[in-house]
N, C-alpha and C positions, 0 to 999 in steps of 0.2 A: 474231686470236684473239678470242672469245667472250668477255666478263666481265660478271659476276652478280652484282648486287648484293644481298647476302640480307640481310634486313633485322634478321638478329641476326649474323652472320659478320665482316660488311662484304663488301665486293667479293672477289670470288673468283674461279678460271678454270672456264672451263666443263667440265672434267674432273672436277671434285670434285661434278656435277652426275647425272641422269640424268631424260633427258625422259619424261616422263610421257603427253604428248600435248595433243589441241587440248582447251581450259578449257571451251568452250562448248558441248560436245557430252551432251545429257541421257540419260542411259540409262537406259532401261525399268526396268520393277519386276522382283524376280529371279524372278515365276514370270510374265513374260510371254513370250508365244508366241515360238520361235525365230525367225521374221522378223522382229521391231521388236529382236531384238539382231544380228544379221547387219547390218542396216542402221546402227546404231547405232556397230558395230564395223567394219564395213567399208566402210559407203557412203559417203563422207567427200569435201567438195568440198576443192581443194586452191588456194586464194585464192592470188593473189600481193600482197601487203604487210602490213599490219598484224596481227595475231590476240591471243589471249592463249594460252598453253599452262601447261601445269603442270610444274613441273620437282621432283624432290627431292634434296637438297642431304646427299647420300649420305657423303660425306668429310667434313662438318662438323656442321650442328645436327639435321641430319636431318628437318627441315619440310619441308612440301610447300609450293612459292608456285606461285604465278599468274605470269606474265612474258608482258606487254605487248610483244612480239617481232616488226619488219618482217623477213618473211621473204626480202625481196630484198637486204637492205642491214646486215641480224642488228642492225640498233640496238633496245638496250632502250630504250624510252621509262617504263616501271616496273615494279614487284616488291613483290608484297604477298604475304602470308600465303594459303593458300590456306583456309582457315580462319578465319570470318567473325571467329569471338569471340575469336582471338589478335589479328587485326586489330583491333578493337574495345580492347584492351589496351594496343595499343603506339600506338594513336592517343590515346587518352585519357594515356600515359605523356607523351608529345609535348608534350599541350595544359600538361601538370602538372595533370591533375583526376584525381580518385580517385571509382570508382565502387562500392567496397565496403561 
């Protein structure tokens, strides 16, 4: 079994989850030409071990994170926000420093 560690939930099963896809994948501007999204969307190398994907955490807080995921072995190695400035938030919450 799968289990996600969400960084506001706590750990949770991967049902409560829904993959989003691979993290790393930049897509085009939305009026660029239909080839650079065709690729974008569908030309996709399919590594075996490590990647990050995006998951959102549809039965709980409903963020979207990042997940540090070996696709051979499914270990999370980690789970961030996928949203820089949540993350920026709950790391400064961590340190006990206040950036307001």
């Amino acid at each position: 079994m799968l289990r996600i560690s969400c960084p506001f939930c706590g750990v949770r099963d991967h049902s409560e989850f829904s993959y989003g896809g691979d993290a790393s994948v930049e897509y085009p501007a939305l009026d660029a030409p239909e080839c650079e999204w065709i690729e974008a969307v569908f030309q996709r190398e399919n590594p075996d071990g490590v990647q990050f994907e995006t998951w959102q955490h549809l039965h709980g807080c409903r963020m979207w994170l990042v997940v540090e995921r070996d696709t051979c072995t499914h270990a999370i190695h980690s789970v961030r926000p996928a949203h820089n400035g949540i993350a920026r938030v709950l790391n400064n919450e961590a340190a006990g420093t206040d950036e307001s």
